[in-house]
N, C-alpha and C positions, 0 to 999 in steps of 0.2 A: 773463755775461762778467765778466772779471774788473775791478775800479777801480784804473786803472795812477796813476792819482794819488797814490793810496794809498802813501806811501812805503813806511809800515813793511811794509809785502809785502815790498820790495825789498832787504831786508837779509839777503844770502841767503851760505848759507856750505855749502862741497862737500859733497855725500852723493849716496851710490846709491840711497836710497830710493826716489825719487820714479823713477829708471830704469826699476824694474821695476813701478812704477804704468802708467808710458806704453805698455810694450812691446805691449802688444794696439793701438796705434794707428798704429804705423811701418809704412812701407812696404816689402815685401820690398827694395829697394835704401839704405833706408833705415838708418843707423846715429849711433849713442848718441855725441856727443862729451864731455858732460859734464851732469853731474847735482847741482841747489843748492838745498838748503828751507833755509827760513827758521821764525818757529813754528809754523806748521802747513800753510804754502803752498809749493809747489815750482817750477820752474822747471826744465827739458829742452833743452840745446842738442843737436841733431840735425844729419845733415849737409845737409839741407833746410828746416828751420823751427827755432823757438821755442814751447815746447809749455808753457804754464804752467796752474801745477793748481792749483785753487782750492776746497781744504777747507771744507765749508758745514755744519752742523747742532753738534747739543750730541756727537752719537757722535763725527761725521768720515765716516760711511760713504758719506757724498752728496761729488760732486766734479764739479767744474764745468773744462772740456778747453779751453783758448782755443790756435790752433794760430796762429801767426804767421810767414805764409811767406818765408824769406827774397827771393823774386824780388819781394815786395811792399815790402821797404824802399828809401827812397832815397835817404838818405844813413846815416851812423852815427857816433860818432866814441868813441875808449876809451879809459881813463884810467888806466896802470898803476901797479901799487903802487910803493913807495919806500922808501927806509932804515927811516924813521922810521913815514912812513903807509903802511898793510898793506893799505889798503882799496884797491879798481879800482872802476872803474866802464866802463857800456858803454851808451849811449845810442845808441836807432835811430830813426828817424823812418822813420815808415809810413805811406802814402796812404790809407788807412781810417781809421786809428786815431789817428795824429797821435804826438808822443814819447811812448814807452817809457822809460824810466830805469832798470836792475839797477846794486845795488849789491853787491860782495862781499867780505867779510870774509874774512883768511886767502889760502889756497892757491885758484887758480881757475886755468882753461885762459883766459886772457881771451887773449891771441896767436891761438892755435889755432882760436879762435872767430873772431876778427876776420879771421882769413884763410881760414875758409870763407864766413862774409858776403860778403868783397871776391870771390871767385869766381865768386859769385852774380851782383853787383853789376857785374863790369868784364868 
């Protein structure tokens, strides 16, 4: 499982990469909201979970799937960018897991995502 403490993971900026990493794991009703790596570690919002992939060995060919269901978070709260600051941020707290923190640099769906969360959620 992946170390959500681990900040530097969380410095994650838009790509499709990591999209079609996850696709053999979705559910047929299941769909890609946005796709974010960082240097070697990715991050999958879905329209049911948080699917974060966690590159392991000196190749990369090893990969480690932590799925994070949204019906399991209980609160969350997002931090959207500004003039000046580009960055957002979107922290969830989860009943297993405890807070989650992503940070992202650039262009991100952070809306889009926070209101299929809150669907979940309310």
């Amino acid at each position: 499982m992946i170390d959500f403490n681990n900040k530097g993971f969380f410095k994650l900026k838009q790509n499709q990469e990591y999209a079609e990493k996850v696709s053999d794991l979705l559910l047929d009703d299941e769909k890609i909201i946005d796709s974010y790596k960082s240097m070697r570690d990715g991050v999958v919002f879905t329209s049911k979970r948080v699917i974060a992939v966690n590159v392991q060995g000196i190749t990369g060919s090893k990969k480690d799937f932590t799925s994070l269901p949204y019906k399991n978070i209980e609160a969350y709260s997002v931090e959207t960018s500004g003039t000046f600051d580009l960055d957002s941020e979107l922290e969830i707290y989860l009943s297993a897991v405890g807070k989650v923190k992503f940070e992202f640099t650039g262009k991100t769906s952070i809306l889009e995502i926070s209101k299929v969360i809150s669907e979940h959620l309310l």
